[in-house]
PyMOL Python script that loads the backbone (N, CA, C, O; Angstrom):
from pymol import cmd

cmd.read_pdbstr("""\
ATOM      1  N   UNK A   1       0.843  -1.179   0.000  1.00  0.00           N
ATOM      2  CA  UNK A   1       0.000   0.000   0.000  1.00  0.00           C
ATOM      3  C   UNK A   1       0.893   1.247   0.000  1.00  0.00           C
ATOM      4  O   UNK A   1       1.798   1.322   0.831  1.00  0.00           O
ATOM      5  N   UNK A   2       0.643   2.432  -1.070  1.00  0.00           N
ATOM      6  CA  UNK A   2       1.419   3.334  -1.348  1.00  0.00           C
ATOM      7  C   UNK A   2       1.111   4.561   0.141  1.00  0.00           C
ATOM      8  O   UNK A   2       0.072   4.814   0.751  1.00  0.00           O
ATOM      9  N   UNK A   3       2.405   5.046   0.289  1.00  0.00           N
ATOM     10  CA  UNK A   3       2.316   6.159   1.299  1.00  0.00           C
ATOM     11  C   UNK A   3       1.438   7.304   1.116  1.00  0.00           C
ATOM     12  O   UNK A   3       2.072   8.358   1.072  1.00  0.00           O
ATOM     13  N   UNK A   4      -0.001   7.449   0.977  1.00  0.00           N
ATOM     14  CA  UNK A   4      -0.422   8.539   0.618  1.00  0.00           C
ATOM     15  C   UNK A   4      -0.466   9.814   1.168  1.00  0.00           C
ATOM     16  O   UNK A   4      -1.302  10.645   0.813  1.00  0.00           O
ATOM     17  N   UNK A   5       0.594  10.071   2.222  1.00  0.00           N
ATOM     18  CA  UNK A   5       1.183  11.202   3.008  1.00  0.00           C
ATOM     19  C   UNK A   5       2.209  11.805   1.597  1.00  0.00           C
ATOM     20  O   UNK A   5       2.101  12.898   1.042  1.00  0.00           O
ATOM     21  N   UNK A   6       3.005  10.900   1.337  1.00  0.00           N
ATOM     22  CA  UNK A   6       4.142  11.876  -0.147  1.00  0.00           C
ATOM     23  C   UNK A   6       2.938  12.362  -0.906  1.00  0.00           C
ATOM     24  O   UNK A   6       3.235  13.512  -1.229  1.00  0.00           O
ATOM     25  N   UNK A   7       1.575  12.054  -1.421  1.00  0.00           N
ATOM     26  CA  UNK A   7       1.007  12.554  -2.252  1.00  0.00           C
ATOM     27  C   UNK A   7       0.436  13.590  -1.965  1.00  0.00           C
ATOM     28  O   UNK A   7       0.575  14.598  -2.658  1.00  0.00           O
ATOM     29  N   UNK A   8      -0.397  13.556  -0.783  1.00  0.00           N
ATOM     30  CA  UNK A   8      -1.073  14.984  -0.498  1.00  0.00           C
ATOM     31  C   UNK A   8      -0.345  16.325  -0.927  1.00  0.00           C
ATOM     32  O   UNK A   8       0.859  16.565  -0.845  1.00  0.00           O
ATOM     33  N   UNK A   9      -1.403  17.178  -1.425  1.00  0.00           N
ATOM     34  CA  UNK A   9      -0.960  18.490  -1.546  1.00  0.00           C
ATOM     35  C   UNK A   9      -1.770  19.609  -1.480  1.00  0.00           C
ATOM     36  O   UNK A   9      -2.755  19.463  -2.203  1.00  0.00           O
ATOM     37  N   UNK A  10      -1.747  20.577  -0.949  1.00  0.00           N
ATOM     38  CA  UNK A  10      -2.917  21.483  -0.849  1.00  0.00           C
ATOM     39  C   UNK A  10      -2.187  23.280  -0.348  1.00  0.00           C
ATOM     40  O   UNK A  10      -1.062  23.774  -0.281  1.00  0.00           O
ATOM     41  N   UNK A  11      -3.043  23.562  -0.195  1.00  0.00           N
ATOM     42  CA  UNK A  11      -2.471  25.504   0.687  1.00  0.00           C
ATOM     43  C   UNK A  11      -2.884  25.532   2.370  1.00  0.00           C
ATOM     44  O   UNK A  11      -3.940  25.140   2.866  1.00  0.00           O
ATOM     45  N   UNK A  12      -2.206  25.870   2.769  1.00  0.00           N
ATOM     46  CA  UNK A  12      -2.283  26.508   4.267  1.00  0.00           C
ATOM     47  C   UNK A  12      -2.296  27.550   4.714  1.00  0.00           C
ATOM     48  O   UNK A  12      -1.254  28.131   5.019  1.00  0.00           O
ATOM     49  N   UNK A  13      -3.408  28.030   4.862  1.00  0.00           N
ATOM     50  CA  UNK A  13      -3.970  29.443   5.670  1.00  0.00           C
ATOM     51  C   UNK A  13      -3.655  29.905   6.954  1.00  0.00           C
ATOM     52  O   UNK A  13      -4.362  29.462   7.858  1.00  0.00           O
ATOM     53  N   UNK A  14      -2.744  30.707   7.257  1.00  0.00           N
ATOM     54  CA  UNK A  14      -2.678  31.336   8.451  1.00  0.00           C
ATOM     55  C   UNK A  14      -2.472  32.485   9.334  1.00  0.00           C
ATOM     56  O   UNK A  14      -2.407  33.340   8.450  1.00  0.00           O
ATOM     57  N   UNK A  15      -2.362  32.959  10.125  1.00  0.00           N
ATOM     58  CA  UNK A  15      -2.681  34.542  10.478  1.00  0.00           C
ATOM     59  C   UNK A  15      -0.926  34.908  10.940  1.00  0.00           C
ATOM     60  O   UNK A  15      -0.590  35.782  11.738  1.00  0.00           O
ATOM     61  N   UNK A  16      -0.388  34.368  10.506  1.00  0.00           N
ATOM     62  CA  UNK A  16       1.184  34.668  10.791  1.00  0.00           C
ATOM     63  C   UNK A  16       2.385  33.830  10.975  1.00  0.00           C
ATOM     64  O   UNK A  16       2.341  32.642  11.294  1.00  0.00           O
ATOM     65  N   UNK A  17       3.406  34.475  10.770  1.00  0.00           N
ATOM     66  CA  UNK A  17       4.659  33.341  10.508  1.00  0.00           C
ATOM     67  C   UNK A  17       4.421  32.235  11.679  1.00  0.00           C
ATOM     68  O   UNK A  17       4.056  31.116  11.319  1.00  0.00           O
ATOM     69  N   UNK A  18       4.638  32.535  13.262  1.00  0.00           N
ATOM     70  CA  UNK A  18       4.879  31.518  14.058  1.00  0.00           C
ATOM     71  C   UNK A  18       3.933  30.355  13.415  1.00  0.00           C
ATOM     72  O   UNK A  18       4.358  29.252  13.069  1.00  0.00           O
ATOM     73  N   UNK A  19       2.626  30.772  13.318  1.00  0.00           N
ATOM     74  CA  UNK A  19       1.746  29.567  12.792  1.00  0.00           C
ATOM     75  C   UNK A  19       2.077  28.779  11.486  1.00  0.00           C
ATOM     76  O   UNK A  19       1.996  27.573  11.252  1.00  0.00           O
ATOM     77  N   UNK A  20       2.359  29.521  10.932  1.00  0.00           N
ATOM     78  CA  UNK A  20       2.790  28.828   9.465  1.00  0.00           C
ATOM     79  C   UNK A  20       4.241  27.833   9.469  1.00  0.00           C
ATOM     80  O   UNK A  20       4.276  26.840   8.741  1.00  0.00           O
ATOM     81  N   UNK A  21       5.344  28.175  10.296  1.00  0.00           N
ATOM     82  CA  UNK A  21       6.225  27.807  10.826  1.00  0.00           C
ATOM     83  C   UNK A  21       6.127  25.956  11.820  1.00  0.00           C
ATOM     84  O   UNK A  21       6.743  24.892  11.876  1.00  0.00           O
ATOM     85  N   UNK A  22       4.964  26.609  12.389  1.00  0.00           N
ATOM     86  CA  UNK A  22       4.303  25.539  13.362  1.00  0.00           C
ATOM     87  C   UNK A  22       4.268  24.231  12.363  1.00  0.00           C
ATOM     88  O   UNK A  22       4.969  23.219  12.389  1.00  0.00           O
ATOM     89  N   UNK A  23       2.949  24.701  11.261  1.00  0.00           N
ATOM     90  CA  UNK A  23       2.624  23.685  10.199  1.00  0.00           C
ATOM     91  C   UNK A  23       3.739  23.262   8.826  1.00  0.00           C
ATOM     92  O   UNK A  23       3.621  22.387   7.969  1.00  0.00           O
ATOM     93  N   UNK A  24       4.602  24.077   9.008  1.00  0.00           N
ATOM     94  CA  UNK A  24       5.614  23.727   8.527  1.00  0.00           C
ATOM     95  C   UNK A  24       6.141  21.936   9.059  1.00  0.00           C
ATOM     96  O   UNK A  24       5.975  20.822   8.562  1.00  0.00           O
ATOM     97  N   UNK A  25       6.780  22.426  10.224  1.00  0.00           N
ATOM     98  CA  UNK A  25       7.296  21.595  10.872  1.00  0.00           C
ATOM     99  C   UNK A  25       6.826  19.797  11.457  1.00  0.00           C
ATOM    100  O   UNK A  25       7.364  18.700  11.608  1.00  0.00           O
ATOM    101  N   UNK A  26       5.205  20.597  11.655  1.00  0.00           N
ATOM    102  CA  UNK A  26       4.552  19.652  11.999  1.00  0.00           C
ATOM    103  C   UNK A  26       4.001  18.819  10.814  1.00  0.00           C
ATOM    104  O   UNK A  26       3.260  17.877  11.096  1.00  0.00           O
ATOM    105  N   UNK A  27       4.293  19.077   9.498  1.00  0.00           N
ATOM    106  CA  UNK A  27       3.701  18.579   7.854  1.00  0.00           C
ATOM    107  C   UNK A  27       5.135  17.185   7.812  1.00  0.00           C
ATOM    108  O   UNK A  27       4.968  16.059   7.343  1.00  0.00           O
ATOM    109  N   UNK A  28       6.346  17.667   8.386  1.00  0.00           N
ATOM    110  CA  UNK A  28       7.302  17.104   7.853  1.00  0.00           C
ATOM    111  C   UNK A  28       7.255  15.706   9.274  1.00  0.00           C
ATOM    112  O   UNK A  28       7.223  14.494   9.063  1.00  0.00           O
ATOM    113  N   UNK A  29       7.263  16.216  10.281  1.00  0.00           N
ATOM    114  CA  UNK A  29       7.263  15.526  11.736  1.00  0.00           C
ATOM    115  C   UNK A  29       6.036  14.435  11.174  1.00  0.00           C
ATOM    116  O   UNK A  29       6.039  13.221  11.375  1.00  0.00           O
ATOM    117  N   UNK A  30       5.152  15.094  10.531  1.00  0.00           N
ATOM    118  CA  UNK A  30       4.029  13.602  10.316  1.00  0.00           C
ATOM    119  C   UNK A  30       4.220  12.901   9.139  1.00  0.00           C
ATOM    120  O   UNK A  30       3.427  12.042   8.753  1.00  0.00           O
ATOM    121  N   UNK A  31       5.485  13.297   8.393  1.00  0.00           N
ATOM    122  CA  UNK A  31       5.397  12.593   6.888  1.00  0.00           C
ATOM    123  C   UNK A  31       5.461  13.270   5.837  1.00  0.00           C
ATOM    124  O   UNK A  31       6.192  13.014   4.880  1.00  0.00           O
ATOM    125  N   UNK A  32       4.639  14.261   5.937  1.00  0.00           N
ATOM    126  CA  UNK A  32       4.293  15.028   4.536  1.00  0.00           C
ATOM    127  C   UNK A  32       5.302  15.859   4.014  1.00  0.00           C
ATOM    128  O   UNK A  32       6.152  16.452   4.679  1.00  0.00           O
ATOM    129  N   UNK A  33       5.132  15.876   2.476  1.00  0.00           N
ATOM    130  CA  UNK A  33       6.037  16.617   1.962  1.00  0.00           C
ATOM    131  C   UNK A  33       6.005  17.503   1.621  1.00  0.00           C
ATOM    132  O   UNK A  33       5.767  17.775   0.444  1.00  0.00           O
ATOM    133  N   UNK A  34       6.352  18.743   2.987  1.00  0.00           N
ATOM    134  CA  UNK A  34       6.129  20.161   2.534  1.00  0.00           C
ATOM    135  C   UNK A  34       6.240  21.276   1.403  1.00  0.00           C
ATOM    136  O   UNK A  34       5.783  22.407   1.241  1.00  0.00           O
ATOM    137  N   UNK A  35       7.016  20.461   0.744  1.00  0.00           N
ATOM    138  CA  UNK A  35       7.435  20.943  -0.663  1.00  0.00           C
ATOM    139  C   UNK A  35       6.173  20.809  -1.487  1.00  0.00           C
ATOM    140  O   UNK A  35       6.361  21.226  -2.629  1.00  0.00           O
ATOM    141  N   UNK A  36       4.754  20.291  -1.242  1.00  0.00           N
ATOM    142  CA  UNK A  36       3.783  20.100  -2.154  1.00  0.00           C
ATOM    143  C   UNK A  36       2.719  21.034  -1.753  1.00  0.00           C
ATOM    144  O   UNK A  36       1.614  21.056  -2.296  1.00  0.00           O
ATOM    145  N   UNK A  37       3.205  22.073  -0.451  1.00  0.00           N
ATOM    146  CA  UNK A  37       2.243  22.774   0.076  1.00  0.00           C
ATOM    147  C   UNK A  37       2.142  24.150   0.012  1.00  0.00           C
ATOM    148  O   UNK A  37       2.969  24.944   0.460  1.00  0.00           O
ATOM    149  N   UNK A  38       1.452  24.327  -0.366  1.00  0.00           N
ATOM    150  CA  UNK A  38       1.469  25.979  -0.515  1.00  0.00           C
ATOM    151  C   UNK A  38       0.812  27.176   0.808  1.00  0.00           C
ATOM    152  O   UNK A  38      -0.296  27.567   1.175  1.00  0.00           O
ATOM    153  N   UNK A  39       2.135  27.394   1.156  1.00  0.00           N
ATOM    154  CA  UNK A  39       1.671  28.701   2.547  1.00  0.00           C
ATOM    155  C   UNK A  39       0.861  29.652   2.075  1.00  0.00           C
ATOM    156  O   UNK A  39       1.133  29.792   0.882  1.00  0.00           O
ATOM    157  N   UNK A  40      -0.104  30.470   2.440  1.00  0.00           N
ATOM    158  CA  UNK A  40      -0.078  31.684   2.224  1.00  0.00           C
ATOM    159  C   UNK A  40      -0.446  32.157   3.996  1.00  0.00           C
ATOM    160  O   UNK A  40      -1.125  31.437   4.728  1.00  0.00           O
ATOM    161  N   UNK A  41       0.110  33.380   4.401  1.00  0.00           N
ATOM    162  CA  UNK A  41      -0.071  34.028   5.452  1.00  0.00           C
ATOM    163  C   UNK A  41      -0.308  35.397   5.606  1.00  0.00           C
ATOM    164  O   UNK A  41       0.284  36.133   4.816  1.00  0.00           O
ATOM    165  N   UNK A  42      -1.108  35.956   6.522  1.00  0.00           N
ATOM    166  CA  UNK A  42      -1.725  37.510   6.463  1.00  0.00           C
ATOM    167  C   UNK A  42      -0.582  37.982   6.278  1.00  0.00           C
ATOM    168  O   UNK A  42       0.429  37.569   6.845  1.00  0.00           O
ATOM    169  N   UNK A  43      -0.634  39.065   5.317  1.00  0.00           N
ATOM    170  CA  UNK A  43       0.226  40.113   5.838  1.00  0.00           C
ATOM    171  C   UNK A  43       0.042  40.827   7.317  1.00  0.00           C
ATOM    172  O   UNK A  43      -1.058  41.069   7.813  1.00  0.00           O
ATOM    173  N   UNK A  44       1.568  41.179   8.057  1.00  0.00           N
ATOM    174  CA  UNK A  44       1.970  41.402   8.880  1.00  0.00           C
ATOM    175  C   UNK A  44       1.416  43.183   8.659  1.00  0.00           C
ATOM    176  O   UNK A  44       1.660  43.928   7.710  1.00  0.00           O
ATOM    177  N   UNK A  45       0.679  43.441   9.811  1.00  0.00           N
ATOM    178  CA  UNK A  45      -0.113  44.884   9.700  1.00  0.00           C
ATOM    179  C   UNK A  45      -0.228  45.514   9.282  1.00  0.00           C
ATOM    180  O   UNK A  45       0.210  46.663   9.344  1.00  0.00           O
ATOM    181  N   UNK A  46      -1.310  44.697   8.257  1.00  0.00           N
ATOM    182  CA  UNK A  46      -2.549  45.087   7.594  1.00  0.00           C
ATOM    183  C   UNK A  46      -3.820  44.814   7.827  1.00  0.00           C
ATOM    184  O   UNK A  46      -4.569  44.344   6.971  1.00  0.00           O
ATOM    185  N   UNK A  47      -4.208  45.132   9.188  1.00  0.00           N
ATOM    186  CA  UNK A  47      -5.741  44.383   9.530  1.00  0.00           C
ATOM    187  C   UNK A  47      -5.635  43.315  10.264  1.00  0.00           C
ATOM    188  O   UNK A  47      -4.601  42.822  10.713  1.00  0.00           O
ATOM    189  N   UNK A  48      -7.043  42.848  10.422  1.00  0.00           N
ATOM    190  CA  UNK A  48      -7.350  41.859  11.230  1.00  0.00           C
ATOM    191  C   UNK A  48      -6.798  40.294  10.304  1.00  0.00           C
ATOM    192  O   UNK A  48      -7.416  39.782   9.370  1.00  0.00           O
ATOM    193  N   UNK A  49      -5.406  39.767  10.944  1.00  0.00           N
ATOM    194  CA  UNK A  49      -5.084  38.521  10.202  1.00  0.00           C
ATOM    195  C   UNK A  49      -6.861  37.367  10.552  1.00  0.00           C
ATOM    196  O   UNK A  49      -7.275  36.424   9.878  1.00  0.00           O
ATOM    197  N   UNK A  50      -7.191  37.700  11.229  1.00  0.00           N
ATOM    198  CA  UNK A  50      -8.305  36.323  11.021  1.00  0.00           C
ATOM    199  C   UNK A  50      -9.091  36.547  10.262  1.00  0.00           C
ATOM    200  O   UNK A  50      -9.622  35.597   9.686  1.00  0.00           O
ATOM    201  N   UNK A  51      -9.411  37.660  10.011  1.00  0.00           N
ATOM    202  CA  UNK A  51     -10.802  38.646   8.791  1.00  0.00           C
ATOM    203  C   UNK A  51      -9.723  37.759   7.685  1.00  0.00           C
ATOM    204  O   UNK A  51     -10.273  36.658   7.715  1.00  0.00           O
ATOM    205  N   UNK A  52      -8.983  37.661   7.102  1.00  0.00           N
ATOM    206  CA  UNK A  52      -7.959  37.626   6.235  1.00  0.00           C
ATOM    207  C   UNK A  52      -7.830  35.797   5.884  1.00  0.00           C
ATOM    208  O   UNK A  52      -7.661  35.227   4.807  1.00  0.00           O
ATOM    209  N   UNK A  53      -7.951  35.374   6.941  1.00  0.00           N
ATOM    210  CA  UNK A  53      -8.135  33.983   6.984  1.00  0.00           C
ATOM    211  C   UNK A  53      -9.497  33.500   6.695  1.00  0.00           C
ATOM    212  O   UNK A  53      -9.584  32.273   6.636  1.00  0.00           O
ATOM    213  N   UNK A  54     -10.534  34.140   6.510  1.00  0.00           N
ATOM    214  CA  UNK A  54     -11.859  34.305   6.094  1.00  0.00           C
ATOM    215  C   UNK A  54     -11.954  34.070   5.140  1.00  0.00           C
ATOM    216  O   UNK A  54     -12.191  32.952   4.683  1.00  0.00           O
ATOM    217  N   UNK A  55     -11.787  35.112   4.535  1.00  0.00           N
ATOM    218  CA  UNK A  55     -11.799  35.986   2.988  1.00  0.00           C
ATOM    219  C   UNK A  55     -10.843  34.851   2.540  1.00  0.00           C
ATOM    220  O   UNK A  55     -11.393  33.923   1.948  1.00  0.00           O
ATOM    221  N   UNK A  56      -9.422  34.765   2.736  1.00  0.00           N
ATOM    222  CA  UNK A  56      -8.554  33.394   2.136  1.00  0.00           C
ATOM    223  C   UNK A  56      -9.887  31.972   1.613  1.00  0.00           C
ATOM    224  O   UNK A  56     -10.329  31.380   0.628  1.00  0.00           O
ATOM    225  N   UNK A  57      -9.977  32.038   2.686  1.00  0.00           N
ATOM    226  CA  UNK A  57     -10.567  30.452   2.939  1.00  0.00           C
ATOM    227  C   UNK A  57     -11.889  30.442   1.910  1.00  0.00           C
ATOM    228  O   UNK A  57     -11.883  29.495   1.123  1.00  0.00           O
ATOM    229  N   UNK A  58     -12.945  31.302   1.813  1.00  0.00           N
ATOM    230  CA  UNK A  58     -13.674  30.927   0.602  1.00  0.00           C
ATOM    231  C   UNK A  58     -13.072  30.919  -0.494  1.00  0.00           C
ATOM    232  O   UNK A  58     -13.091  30.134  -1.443  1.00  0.00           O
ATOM    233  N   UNK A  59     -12.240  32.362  -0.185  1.00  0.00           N
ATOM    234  CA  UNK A  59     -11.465  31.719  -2.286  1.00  0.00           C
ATOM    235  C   UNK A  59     -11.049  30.489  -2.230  1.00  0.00           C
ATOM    236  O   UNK A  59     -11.359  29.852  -3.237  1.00  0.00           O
ATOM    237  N   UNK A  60     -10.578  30.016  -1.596  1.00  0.00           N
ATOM    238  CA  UNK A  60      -9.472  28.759  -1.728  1.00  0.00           C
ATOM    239  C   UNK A  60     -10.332  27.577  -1.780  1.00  0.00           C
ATOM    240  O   UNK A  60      -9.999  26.676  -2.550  1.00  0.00           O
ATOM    241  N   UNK A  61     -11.568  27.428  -0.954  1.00  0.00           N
ATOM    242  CA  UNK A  61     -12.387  26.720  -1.204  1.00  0.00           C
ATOM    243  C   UNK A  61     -13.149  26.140  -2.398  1.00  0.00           C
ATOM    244  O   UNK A  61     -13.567  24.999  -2.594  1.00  0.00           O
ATOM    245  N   UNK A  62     -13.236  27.698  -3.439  1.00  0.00           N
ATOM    246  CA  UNK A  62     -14.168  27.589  -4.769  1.00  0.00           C
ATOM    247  C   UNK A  62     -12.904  27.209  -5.670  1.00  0.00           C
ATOM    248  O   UNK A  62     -13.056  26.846  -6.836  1.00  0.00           O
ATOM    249  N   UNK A  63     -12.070  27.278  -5.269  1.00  0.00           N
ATOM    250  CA  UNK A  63     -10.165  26.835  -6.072  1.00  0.00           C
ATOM    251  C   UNK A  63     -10.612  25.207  -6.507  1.00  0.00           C
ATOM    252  O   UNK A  63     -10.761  24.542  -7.532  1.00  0.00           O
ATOM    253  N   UNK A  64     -10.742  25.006  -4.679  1.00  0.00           N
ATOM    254  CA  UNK A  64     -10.431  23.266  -4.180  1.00  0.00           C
ATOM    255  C   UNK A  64     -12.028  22.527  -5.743  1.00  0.00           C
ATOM    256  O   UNK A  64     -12.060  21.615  -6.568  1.00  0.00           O
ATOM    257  N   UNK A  65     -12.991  23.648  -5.302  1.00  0.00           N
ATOM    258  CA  UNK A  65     -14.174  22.879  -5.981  1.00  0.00           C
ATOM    259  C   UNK A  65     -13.873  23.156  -7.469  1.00  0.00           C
ATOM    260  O   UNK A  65     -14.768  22.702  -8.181  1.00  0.00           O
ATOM    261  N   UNK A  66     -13.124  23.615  -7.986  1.00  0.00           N
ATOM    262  CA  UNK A  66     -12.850  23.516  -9.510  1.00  0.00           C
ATOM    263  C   UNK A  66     -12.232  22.611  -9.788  1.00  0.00           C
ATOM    264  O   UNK A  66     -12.204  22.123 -10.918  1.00  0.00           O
ATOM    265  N   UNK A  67     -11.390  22.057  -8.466  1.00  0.00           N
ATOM    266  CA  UNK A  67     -10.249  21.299  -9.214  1.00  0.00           C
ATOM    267  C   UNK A  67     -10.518  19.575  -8.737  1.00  0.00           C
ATOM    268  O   UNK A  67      -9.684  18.695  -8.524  1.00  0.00           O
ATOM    269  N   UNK A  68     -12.401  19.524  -8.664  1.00  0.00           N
ATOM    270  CA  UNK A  68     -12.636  18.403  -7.397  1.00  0.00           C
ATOM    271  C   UNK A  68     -12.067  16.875  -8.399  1.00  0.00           C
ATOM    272  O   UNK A  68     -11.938  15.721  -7.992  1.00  0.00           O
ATOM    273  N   UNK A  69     -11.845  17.384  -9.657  1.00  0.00           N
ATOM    274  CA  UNK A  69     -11.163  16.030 -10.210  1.00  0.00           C
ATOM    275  C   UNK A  69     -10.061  15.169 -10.057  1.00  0.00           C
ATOM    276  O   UNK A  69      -9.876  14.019 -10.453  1.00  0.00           O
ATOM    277  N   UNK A  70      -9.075  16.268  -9.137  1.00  0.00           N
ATOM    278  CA  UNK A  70      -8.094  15.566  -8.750  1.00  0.00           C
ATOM    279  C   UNK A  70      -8.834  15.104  -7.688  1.00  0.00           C
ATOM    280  O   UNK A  70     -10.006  15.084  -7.312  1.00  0.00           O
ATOM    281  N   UNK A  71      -7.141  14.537  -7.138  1.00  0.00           N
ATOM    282  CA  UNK A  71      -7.331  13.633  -5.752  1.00  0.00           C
ATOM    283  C   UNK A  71      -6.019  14.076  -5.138  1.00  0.00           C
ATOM    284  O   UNK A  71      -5.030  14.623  -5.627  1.00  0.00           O
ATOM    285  N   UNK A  72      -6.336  13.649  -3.850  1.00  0.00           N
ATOM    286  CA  UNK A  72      -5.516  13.958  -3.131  1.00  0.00           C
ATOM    287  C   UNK A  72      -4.994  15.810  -2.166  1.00  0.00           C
ATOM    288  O   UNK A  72      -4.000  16.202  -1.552  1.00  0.00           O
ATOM    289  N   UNK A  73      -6.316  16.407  -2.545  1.00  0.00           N
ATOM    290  CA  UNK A  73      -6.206  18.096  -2.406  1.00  0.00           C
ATOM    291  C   UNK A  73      -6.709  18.285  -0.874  1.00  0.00           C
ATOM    292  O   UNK A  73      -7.551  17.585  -0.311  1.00  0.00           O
ATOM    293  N   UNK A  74      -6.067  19.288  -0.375  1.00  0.00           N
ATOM    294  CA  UNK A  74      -6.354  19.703   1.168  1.00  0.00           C
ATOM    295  C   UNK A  74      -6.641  20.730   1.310  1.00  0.00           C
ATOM    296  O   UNK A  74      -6.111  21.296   0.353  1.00  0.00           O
ATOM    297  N   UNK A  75      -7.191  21.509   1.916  1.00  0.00           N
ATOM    298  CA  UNK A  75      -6.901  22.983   2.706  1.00  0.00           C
ATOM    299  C   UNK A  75      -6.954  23.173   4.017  1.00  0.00           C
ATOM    300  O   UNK A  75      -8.042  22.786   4.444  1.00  0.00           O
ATOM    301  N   UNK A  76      -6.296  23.575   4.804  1.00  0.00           N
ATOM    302  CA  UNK A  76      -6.067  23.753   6.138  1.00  0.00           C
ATOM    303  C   UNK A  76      -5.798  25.168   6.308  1.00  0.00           C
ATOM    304  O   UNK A  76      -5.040  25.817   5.587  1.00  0.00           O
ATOM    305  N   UNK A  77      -6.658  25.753   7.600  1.00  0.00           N
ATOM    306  CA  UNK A  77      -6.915  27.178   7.853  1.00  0.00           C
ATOM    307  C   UNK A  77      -6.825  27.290   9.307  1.00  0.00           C
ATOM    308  O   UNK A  77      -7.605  26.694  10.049  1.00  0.00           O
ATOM    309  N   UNK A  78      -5.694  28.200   9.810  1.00  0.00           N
ATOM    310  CA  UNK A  78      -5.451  28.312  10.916  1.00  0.00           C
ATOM    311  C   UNK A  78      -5.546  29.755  11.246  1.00  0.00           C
ATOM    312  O   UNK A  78      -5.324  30.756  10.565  1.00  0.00           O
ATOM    313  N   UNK A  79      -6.056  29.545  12.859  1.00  0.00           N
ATOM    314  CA  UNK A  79      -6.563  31.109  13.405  1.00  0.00           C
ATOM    315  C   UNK A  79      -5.766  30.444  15.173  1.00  0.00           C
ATOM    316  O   UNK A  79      -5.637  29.390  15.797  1.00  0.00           O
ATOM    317  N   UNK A  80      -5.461  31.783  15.281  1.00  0.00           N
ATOM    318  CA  UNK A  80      -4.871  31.390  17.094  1.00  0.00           C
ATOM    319  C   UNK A  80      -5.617  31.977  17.800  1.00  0.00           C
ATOM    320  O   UNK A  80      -5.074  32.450  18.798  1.00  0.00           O
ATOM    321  N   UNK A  81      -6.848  32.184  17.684  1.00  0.00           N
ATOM    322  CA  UNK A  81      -7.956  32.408  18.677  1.00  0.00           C
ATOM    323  C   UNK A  81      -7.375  33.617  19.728  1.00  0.00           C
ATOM    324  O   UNK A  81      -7.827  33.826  20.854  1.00  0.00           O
ATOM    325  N   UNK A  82      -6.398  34.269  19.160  1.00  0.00           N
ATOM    326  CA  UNK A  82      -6.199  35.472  20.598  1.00  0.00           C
ATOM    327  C   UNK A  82      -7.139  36.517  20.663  1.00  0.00           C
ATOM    328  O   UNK A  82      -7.015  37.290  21.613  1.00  0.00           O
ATOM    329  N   UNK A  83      -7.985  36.697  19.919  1.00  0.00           N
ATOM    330  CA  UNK A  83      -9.264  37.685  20.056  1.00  0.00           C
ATOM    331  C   UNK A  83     -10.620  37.298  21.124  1.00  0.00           C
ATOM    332  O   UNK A  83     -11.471  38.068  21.569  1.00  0.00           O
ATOM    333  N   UNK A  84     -10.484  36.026  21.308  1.00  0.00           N
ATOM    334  CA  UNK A  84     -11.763  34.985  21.383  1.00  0.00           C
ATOM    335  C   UNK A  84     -11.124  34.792  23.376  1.00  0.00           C
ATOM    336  O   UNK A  84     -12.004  34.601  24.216  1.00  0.00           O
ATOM    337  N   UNK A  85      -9.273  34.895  23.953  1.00  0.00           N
ATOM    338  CA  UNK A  85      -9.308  34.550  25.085  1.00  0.00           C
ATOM    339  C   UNK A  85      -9.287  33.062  25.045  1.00  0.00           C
ATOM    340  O   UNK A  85      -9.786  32.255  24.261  1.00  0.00           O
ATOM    341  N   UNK A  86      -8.471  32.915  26.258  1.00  0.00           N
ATOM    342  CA  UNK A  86      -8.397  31.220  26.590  1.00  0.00           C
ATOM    343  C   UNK A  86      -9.233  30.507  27.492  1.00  0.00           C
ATOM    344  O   UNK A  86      -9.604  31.005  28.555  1.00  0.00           O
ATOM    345  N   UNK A  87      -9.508  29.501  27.164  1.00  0.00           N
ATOM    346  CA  UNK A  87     -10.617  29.046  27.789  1.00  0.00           C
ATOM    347  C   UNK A  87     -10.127  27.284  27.913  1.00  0.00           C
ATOM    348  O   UNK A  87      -9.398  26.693  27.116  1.00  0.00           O
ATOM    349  N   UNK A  88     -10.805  26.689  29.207  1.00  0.00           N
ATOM    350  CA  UNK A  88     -10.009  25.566  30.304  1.00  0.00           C
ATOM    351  C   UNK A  88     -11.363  24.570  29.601  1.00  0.00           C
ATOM    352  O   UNK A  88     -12.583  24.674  29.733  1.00  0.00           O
ATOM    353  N   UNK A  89     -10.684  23.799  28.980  1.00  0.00           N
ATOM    354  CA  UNK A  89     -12.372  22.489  28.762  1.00  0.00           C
ATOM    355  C   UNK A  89     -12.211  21.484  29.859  1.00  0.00           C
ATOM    356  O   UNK A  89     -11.162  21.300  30.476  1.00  0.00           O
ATOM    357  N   UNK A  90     -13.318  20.861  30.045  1.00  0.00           N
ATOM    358  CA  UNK A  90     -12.771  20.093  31.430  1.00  0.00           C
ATOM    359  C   UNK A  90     -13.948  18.650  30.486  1.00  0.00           C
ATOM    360  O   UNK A  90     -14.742  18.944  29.592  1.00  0.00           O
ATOM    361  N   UNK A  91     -13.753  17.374  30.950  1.00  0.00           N
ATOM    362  CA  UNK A  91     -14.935  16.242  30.982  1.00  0.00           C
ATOM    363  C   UNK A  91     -15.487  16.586  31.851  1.00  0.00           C
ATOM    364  O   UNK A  91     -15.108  17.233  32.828  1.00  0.00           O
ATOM    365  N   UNK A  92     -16.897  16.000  31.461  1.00  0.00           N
ATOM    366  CA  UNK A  92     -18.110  16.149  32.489  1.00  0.00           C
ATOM    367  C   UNK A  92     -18.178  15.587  33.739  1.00  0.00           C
ATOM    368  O   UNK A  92     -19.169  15.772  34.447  1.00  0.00           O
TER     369      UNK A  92
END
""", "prot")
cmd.dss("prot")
cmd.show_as("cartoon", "prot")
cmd.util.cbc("prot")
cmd.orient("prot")
């Protein structure tokens, strides 16, 4: 059975380097071959990076649905929730 981690390929949405950096690292730590992935990240102050991760994410979406003939396509969209505050989940 072929590794279908080398095949994946898709774009990664995120609101700034540390994050993009993060998924960098963590693409290669699980297998994948970052070389098939395409970053894009907010520009650095210009606005709200999560408004930006929004707006990204439908375009990229109607991208993904043009191209639903391939196989193997991803998109992953990252936000670090610092607007939203941290919050403790607990089990019931």
């Amino acid at each position: 059975m072929p590794d279908n981690r080398k095949q994946l390929r898709g774009t990664i949405l995120a609101e700034d380097r540390r994050t993009e950096r993060f998924f960098r690292e963590l693409l290669v730590h699980l297998g994948f071959d970052k070389r098939k992935f395409i970053f894009k990240t907010a520009p650095s102050g210009k606005g709200d990076a999560g408004a930006w991760v929004r707006v990204q994410y439908v375009e990229e979406v109607n991208l993904l649905r043009q191209k639903k003939y391939q196989q193997s396509l991803c998109l992953l969209a990252a936000r670090d929730g610092d607007r939203d505050g941290f919050a403790i989940l607990r089990a019931g």
